[in-house]
CHARMM-style PDB file with segment names, atoms N, HN, CA, C and O in Angstrom:
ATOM      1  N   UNK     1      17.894  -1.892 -22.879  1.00  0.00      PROA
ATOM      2  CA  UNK     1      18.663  -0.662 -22.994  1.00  0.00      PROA
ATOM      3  C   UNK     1      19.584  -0.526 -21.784  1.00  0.00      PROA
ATOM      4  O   UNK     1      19.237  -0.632 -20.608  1.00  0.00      PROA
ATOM      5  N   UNK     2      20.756  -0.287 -22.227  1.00  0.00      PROA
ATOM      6  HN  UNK     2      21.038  -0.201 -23.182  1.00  0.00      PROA
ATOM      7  CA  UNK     2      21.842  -0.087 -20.789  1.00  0.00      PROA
ATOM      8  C   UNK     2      21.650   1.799 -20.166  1.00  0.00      PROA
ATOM      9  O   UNK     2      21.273   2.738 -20.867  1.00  0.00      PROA
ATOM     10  N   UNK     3      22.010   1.848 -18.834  1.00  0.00      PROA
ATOM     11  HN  UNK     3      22.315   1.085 -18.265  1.00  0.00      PROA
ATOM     12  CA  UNK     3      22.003   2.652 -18.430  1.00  0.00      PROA
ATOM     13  C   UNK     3      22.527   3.942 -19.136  1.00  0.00      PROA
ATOM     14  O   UNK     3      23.139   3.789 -20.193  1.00  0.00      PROA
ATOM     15  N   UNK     4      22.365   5.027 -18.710  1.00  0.00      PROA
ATOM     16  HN  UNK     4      21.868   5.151 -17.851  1.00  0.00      PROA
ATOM     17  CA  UNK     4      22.963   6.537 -19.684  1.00  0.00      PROA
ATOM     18  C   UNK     4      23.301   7.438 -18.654  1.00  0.00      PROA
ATOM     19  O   UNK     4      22.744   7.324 -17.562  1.00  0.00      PROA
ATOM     20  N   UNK     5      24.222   8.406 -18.874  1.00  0.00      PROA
ATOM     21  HN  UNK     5      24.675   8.499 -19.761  1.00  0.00      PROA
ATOM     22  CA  UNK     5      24.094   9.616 -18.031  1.00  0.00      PROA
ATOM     23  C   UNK     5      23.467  10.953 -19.116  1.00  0.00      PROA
ATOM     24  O   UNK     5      23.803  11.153 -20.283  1.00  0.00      PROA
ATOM     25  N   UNK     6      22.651  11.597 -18.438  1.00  0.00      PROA
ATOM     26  HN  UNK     6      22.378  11.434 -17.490  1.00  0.00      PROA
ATOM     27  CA  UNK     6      21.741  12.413 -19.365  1.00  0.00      PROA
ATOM     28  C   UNK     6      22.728  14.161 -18.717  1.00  0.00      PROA
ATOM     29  O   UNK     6      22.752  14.178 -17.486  1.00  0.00      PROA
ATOM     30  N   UNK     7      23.183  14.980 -19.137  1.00  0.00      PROA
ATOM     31  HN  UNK     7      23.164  14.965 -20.136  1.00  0.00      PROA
ATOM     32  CA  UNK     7      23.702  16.364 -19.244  1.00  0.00      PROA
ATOM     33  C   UNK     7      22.018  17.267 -19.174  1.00  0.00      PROA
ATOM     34  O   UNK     7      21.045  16.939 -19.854  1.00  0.00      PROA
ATOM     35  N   UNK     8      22.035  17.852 -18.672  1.00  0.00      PROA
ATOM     36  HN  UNK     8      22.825  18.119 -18.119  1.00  0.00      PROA
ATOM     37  CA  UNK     8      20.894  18.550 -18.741  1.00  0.00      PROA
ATOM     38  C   UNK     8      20.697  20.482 -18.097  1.00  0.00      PROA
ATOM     39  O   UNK     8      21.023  20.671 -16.925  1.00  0.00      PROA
ATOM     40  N   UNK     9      20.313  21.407 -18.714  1.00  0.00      PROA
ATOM     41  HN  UNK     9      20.048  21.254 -19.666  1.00  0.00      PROA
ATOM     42  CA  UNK     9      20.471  22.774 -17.411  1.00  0.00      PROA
ATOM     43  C   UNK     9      19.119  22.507 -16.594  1.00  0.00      PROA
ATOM     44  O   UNK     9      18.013  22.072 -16.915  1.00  0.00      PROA
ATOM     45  N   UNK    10      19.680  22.948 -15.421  1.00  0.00      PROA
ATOM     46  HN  UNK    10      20.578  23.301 -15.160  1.00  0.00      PROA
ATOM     47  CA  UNK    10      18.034  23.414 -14.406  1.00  0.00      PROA
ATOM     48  C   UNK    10      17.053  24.561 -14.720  1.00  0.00      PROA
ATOM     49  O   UNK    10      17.334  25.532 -15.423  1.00  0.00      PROA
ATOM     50  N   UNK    11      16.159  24.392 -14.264  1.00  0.00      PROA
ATOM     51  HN  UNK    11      15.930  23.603 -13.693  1.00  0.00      PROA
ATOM     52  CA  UNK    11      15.580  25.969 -14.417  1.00  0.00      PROA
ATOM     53  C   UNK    11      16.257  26.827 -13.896  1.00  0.00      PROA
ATOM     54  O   UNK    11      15.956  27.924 -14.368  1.00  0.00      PROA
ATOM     55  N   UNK    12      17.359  26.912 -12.835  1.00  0.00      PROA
ATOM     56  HN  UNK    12      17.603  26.022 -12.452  1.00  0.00      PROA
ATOM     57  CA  UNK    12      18.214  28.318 -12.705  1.00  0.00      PROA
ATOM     58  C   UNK    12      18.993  28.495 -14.004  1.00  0.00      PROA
ATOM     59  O   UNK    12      19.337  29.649 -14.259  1.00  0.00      PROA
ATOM     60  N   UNK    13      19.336  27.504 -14.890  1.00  0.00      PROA
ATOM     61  HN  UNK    13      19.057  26.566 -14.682  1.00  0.00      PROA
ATOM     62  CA  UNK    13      20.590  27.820 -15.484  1.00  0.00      PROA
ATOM     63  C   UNK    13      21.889  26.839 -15.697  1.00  0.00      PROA
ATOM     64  O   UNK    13      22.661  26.607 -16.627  1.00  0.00      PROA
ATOM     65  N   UNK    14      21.698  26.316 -14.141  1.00  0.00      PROA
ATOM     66  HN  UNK    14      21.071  26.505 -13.385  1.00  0.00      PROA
ATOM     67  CA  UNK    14      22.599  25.612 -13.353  1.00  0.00      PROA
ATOM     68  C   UNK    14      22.911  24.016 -14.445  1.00  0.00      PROA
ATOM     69  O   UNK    14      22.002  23.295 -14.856  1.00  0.00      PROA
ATOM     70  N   UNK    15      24.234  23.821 -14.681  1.00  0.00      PROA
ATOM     71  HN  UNK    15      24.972  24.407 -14.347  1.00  0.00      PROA
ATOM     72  CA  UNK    15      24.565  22.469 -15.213  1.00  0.00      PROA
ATOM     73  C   UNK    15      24.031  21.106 -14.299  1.00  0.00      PROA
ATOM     74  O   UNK    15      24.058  21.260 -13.078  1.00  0.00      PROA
ATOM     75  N   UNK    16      23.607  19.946 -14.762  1.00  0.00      PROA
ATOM     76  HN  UNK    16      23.584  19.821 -15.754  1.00  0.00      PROA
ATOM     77  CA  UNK    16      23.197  18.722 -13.949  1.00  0.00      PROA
ATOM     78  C   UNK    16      23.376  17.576 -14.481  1.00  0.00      PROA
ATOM     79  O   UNK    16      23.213  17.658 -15.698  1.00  0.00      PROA
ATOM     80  N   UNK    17      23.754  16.070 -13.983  1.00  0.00      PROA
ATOM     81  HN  UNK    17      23.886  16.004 -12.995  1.00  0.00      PROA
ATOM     82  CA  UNK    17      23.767  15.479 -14.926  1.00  0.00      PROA
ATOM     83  C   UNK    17      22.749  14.600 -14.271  1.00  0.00      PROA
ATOM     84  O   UNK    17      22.515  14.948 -13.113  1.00  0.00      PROA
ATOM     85  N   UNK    18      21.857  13.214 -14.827  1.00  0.00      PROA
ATOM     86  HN  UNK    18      22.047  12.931 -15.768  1.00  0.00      PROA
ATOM     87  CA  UNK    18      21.361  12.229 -14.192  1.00  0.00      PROA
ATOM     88  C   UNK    18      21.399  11.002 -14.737  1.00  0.00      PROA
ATOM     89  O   UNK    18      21.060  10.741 -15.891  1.00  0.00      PROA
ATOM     90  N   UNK    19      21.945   9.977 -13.658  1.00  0.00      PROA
ATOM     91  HN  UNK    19      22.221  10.189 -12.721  1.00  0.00      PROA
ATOM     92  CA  UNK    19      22.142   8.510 -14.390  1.00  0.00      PROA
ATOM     93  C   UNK    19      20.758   7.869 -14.613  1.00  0.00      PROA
ATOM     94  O   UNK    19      19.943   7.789 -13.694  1.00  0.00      PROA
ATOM     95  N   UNK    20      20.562   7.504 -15.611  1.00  0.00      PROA
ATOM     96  HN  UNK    20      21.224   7.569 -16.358  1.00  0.00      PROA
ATOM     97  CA  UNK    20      19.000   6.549 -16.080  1.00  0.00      PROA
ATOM     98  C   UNK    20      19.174   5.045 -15.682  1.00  0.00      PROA
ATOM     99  O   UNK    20      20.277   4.704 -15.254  1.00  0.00      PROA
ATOM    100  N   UNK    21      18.575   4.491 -15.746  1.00  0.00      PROA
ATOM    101  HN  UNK    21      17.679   4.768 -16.094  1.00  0.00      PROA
ATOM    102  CA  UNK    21      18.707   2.912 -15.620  1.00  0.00      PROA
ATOM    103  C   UNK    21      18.417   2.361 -17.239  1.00  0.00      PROA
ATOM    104  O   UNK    21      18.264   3.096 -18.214  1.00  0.00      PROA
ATOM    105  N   UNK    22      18.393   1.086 -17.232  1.00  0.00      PROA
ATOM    106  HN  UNK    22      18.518   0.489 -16.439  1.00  0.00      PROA
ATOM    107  CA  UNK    22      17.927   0.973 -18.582  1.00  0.00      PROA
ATOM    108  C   UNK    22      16.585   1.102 -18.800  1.00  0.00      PROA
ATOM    109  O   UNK    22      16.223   1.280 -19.963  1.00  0.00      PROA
ATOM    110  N   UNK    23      15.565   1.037 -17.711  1.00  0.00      PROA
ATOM    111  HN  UNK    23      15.859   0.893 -16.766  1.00  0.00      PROA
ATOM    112  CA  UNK    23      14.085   1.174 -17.868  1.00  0.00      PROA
ATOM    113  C   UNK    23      13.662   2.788 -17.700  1.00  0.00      PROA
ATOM    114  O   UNK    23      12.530   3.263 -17.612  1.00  0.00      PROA
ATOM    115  N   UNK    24      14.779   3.372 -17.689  1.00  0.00      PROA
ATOM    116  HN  UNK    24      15.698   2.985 -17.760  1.00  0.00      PROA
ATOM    117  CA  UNK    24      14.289   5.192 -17.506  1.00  0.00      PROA
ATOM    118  C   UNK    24      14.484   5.061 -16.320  1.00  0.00      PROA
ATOM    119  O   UNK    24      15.375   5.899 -16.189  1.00  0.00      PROA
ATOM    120  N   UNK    25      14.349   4.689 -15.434  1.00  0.00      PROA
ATOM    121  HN  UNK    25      13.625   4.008 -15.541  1.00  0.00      PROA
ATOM    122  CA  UNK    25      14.206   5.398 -14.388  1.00  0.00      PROA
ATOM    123  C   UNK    25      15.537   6.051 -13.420  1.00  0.00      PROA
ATOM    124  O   UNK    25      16.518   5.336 -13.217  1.00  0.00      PROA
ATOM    125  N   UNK    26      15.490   6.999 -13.041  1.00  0.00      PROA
ATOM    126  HN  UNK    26      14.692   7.579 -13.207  1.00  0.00      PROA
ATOM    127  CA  UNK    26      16.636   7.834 -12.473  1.00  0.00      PROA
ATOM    128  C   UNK    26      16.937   7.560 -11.546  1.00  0.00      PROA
ATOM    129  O   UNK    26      16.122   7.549 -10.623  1.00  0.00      PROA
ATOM    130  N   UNK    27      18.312   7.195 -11.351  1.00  0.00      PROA
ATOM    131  HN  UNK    27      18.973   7.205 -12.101  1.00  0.00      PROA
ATOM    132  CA  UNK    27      18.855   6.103  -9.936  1.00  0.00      PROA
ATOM    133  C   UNK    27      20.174   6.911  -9.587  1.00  0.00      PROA
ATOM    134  O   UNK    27      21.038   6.331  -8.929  1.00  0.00      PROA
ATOM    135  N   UNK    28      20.407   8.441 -10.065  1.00  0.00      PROA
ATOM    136  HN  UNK    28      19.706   8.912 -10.600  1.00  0.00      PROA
ATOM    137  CA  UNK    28      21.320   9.074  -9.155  1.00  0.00      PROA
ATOM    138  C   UNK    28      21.437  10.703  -9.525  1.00  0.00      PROA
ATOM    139  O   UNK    28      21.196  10.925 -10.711  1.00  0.00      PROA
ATOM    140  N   UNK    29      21.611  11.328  -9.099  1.00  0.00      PROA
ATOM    141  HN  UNK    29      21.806  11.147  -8.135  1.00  0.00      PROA
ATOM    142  CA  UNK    29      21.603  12.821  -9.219  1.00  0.00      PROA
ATOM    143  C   UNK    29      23.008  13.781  -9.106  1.00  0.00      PROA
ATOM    144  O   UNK    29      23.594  13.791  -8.024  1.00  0.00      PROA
ATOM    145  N   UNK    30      23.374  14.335  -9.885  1.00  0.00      PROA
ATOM    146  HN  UNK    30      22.898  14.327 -10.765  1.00  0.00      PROA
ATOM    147  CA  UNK    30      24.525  15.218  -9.451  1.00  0.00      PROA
ATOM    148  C   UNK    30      24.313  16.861  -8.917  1.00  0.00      PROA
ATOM    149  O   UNK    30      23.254  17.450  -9.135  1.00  0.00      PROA
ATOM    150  N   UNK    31      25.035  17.267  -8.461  1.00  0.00      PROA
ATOM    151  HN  UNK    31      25.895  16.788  -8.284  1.00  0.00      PROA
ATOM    152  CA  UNK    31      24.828  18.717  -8.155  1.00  0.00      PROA
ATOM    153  C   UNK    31      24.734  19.616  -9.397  1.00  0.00      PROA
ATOM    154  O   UNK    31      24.840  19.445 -10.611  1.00  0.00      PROA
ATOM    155  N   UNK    32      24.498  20.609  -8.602  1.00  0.00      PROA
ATOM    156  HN  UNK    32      24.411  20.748  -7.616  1.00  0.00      PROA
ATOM    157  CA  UNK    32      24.511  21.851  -9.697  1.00  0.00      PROA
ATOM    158  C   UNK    32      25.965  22.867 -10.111  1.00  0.00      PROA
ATOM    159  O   UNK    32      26.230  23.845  -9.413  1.00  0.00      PROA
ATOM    160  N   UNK    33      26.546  22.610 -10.924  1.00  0.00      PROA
ATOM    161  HN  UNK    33      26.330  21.815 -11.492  1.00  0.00      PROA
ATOM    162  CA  UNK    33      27.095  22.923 -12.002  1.00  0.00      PROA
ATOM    163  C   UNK    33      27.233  24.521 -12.631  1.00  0.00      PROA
ATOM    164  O   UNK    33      26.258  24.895 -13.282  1.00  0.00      PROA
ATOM    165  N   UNK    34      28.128  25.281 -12.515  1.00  0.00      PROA
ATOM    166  HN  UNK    34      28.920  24.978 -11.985  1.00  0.00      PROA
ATOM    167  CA  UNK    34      27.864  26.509 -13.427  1.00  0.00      PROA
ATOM    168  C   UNK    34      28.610  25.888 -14.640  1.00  0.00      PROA
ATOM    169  O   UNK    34      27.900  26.269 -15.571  1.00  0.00      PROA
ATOM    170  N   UNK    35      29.193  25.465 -14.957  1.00  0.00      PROA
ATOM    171  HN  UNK    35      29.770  25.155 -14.201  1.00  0.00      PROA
ATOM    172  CA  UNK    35      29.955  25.019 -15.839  1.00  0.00      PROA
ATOM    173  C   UNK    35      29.286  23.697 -16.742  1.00  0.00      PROA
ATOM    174  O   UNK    35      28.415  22.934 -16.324  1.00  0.00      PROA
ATOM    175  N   UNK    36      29.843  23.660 -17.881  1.00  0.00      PROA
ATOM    176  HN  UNK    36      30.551  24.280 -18.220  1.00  0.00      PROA
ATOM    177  CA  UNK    36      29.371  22.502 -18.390  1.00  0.00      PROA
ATOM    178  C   UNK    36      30.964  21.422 -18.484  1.00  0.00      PROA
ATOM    179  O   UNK    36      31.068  20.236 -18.796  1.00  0.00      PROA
ATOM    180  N   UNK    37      31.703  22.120 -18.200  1.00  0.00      PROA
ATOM    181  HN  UNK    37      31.618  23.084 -17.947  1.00  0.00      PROA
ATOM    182  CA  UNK    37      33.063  21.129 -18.172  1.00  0.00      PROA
ATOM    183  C   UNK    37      32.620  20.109 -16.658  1.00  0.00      PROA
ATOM    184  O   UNK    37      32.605  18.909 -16.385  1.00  0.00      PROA
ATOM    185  N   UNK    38      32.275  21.492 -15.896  1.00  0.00      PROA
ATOM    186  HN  UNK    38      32.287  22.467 -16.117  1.00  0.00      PROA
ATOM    187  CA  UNK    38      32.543  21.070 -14.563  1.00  0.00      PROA
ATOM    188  C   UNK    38      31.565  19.658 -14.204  1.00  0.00      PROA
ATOM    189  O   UNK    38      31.889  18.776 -13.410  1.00  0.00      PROA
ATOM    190  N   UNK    39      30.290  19.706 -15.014  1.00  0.00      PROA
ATOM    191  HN  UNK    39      30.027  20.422 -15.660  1.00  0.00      PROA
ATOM    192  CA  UNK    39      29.135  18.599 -14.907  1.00  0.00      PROA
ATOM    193  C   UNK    39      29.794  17.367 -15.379  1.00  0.00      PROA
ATOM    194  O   UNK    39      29.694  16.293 -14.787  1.00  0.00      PROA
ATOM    195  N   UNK    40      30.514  17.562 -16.533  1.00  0.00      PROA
ATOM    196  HN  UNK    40      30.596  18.435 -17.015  1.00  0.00      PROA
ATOM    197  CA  UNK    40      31.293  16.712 -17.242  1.00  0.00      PROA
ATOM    198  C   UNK    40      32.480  15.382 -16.370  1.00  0.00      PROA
ATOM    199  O   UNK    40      32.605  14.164 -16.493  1.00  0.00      PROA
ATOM    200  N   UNK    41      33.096  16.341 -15.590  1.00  0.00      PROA
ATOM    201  HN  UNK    41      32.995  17.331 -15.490  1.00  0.00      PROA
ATOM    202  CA  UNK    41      33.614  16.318 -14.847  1.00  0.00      PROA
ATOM    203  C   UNK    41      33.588  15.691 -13.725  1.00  0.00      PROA
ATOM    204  O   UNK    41      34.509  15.044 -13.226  1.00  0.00      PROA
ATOM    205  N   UNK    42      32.195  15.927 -13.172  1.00  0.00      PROA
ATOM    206  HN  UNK    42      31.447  16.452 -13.578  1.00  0.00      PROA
ATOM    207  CA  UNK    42      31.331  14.950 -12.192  1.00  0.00      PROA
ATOM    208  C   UNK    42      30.943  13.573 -12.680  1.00  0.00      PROA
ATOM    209  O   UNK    42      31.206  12.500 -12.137  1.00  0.00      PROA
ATOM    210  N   UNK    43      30.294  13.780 -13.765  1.00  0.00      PROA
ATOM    211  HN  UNK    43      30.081  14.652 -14.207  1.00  0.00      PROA
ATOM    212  CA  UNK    43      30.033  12.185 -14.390  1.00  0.00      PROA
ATOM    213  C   UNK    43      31.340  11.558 -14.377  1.00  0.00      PROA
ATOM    214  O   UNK    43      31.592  10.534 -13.743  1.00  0.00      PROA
ATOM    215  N   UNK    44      32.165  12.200 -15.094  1.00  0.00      PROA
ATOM    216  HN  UNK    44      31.960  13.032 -15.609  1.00  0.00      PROA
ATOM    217  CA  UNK    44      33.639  11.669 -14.610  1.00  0.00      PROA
ATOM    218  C   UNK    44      33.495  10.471 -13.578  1.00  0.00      PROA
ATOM    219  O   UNK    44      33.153   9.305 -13.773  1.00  0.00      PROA
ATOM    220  N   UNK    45      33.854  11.116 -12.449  1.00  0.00      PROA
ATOM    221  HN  UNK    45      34.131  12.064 -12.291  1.00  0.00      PROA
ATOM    222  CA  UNK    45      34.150  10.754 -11.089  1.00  0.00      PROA
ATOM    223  C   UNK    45      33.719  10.018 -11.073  1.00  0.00      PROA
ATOM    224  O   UNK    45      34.268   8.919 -11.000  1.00  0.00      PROA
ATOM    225  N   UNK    46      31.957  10.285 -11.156  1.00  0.00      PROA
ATOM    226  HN  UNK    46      31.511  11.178 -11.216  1.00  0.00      PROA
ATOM    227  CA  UNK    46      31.039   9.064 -10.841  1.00  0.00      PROA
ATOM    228  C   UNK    46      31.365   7.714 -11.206  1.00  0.00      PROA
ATOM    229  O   UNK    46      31.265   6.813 -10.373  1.00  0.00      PROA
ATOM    230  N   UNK    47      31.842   7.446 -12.679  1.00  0.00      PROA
ATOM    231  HN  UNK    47      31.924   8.177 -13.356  1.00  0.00      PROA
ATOM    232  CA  UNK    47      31.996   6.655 -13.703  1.00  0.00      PROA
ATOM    233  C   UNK    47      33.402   5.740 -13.500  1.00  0.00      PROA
ATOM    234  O   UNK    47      33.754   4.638 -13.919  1.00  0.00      PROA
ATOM    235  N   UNK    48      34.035   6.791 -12.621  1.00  0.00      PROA
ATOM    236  HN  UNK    48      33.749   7.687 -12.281  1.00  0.00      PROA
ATOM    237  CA  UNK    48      35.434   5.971 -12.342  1.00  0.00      PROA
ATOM    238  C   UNK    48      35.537   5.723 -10.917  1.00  0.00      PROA
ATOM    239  O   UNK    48      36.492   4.967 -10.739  1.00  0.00      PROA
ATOM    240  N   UNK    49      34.919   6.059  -9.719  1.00  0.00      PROA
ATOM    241  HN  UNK    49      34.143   6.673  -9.863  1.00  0.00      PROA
ATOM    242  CA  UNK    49      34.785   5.486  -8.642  1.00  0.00      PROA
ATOM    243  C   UNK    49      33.808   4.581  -8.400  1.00  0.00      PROA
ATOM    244  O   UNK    49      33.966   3.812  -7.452  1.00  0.00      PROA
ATOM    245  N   UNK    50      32.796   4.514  -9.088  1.00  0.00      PROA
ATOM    246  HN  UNK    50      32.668   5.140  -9.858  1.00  0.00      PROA
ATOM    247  CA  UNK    50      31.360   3.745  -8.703  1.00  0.00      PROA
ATOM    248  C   UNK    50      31.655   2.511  -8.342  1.00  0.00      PROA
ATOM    249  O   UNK    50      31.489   1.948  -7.260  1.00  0.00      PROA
ATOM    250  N   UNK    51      32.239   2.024  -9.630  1.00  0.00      PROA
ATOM    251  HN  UNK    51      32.374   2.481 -10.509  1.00  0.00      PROA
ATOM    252  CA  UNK    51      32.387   0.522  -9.393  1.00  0.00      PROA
ATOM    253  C   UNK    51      33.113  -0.219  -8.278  1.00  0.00      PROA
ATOM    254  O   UNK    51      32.924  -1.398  -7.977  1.00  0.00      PROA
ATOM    255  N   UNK    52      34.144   0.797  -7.586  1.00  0.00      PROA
ATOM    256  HN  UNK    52      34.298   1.755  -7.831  1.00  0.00      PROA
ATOM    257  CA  UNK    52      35.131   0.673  -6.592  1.00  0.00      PROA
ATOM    258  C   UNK    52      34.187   0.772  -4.987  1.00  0.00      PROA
ATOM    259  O   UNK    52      34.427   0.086  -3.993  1.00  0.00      PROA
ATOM    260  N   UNK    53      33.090   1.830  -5.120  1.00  0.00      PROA
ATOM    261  HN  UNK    53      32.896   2.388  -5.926  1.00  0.00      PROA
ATOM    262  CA  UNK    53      32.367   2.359  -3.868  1.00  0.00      PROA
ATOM    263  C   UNK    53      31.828   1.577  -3.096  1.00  0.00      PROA
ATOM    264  O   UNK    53      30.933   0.898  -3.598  1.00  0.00      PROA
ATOM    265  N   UNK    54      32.119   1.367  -1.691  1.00  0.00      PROA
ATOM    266  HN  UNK    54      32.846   1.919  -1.283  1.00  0.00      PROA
ATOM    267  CA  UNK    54      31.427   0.601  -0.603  1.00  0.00      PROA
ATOM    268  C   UNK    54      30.322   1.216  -0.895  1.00  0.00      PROA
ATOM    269  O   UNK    54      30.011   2.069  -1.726  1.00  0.00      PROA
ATOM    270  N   UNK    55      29.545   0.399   0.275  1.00  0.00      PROA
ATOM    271  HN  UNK    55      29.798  -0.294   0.949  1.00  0.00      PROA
ATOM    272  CA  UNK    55      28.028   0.847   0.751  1.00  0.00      PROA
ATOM    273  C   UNK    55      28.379   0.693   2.394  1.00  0.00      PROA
ATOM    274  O   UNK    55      29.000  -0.160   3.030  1.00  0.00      PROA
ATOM    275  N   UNK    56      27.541   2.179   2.844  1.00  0.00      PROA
ATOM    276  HN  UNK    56      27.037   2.872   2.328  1.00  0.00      PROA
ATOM    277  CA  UNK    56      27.509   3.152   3.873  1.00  0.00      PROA
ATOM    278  C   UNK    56      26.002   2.807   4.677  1.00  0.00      PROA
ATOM    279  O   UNK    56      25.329   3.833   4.576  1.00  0.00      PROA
ATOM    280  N   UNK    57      25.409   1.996   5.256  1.00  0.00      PROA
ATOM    281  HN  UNK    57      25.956   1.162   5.338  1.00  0.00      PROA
ATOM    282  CA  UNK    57      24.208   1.935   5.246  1.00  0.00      PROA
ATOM    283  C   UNK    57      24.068   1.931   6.785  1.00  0.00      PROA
ATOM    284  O   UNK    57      24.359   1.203   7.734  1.00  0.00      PROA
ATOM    285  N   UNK    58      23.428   3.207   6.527  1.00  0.00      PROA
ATOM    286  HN  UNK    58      23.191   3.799   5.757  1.00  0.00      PROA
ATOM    287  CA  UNK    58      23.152   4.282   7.983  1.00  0.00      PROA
ATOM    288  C   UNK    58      21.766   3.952   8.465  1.00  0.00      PROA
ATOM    289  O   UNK    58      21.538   4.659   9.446  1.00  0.00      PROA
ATOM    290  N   UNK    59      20.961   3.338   8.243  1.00  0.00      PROA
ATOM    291  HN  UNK    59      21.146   2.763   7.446  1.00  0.00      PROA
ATOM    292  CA  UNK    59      19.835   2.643   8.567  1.00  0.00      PROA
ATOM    293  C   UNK    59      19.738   2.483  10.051  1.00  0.00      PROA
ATOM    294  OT1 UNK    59      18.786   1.880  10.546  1.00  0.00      PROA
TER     295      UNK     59
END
């Protein structure tokens, strides 16, 4: 199974989205959202910078 981004509300209310892997497991988190465009929106980003993104490794 290939990876997914899952749309989801919080218990406040709040819009969220989370990337799955293909084995389930959750390998990134977005903020909270009043909007559901705005969550939308974020996956966006995610989806079109990722592949471009250095690594920052503050270690």
């Amino acid at each position: 199974m290939a990876a997914k981004f899952e749309l989801y509300k919080d218990s406040a209310g709040k819009f969220r989205f989370r990337l799955k892997a293909g084995n389930g497991e959750i390998i990134a988190l977005g903020q909270a959202y009043e909007s559901r465009t705005a969550a939308l929106n974020g996956m966006e980003s995610v989806m079109k910078n990722a592949p471009v993104a250095g690594i920052d490794d503050q270690t």
